[in-house]
C-alpha positions as CSV (number, residue, x, y, z in Angstrom):
1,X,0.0,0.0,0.0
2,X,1.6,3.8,-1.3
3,X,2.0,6.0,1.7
4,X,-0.1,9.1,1.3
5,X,2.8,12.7,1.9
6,X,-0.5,14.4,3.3
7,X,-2.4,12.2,5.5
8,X,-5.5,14.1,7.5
9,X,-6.0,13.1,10.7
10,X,-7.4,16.1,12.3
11,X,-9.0,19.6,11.4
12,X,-10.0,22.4,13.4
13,X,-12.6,25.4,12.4
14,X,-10.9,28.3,11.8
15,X,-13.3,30.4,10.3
16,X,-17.2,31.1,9.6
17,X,-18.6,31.3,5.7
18,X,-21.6,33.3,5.5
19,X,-23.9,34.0,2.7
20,X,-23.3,37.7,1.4
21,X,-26.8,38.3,1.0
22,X,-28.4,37.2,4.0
23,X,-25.3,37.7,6.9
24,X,-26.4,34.4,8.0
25,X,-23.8,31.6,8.4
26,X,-23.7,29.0,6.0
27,X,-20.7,26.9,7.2
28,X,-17.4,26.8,8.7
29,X,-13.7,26.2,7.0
30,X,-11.2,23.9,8.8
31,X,-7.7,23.2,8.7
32,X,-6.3,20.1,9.0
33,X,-3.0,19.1,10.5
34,X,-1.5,18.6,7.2
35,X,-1.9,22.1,6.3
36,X,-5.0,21.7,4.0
37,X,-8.0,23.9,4.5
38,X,-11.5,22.3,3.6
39,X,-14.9,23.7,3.5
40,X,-17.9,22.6,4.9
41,X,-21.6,23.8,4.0
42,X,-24.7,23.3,6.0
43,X,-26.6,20.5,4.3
44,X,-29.9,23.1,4.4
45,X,-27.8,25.6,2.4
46,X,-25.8,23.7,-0.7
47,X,-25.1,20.6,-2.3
48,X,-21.3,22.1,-3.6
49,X,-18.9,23.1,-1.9
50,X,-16.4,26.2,-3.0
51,X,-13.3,25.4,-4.4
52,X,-10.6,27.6,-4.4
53,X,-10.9,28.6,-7.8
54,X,-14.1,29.3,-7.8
55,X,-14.6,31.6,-4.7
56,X,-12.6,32.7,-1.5
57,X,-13.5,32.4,1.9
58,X,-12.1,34.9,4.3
59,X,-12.3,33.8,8.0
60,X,-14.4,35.5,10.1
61,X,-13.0,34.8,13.7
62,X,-14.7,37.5,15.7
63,X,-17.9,36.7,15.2
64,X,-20.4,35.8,17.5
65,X,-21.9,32.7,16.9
66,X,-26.0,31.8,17.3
C-alpha cells in the first residue's frame, strides 16, 4: 500500500462562511493538521462546496456565533 505525503487526521474550524446576501452563516472552513483547509456547507444551504478557484472564503473569527 503507497504512503499518502498528506495524510489528515485532524481539522479544526478556523473560520465562519456566511452567505453575502443574507449575513447568515452558512458553514465553517477547517484546517487540518497537514496544512489543508476544507470547507464545509450546512446541508440546508448547498449541495457544492467552493473550491478555491471558484470563490474565497475569508475567515471571520470575531464573530459571534447563534
Amino acid at each position: 500500500m503507497p504512503e499518502f505525503e498528506s495524510v489528515r487526521e485532524t481539522a479544526e474550524a478556523i473560520g465562519r462562511i456566511t452567505c453575502i446576501k443574507t449575513g447568515e452563516e452558512i458553514g465553517l472552513l477547517y484546517q487540518w493538521d497537514n496544512g489543508e483547509m476544507q470547507a464545509a456547507l450546512d446541508e440546508d444551504n448547498s449541495n457544492e462546496l467552493p473550491t478555491s478557484q471558484s470563490s474565497a472564503v475569508e475567515p471571520d473569527i470575531g464573530a459571534t456565533r447563534s
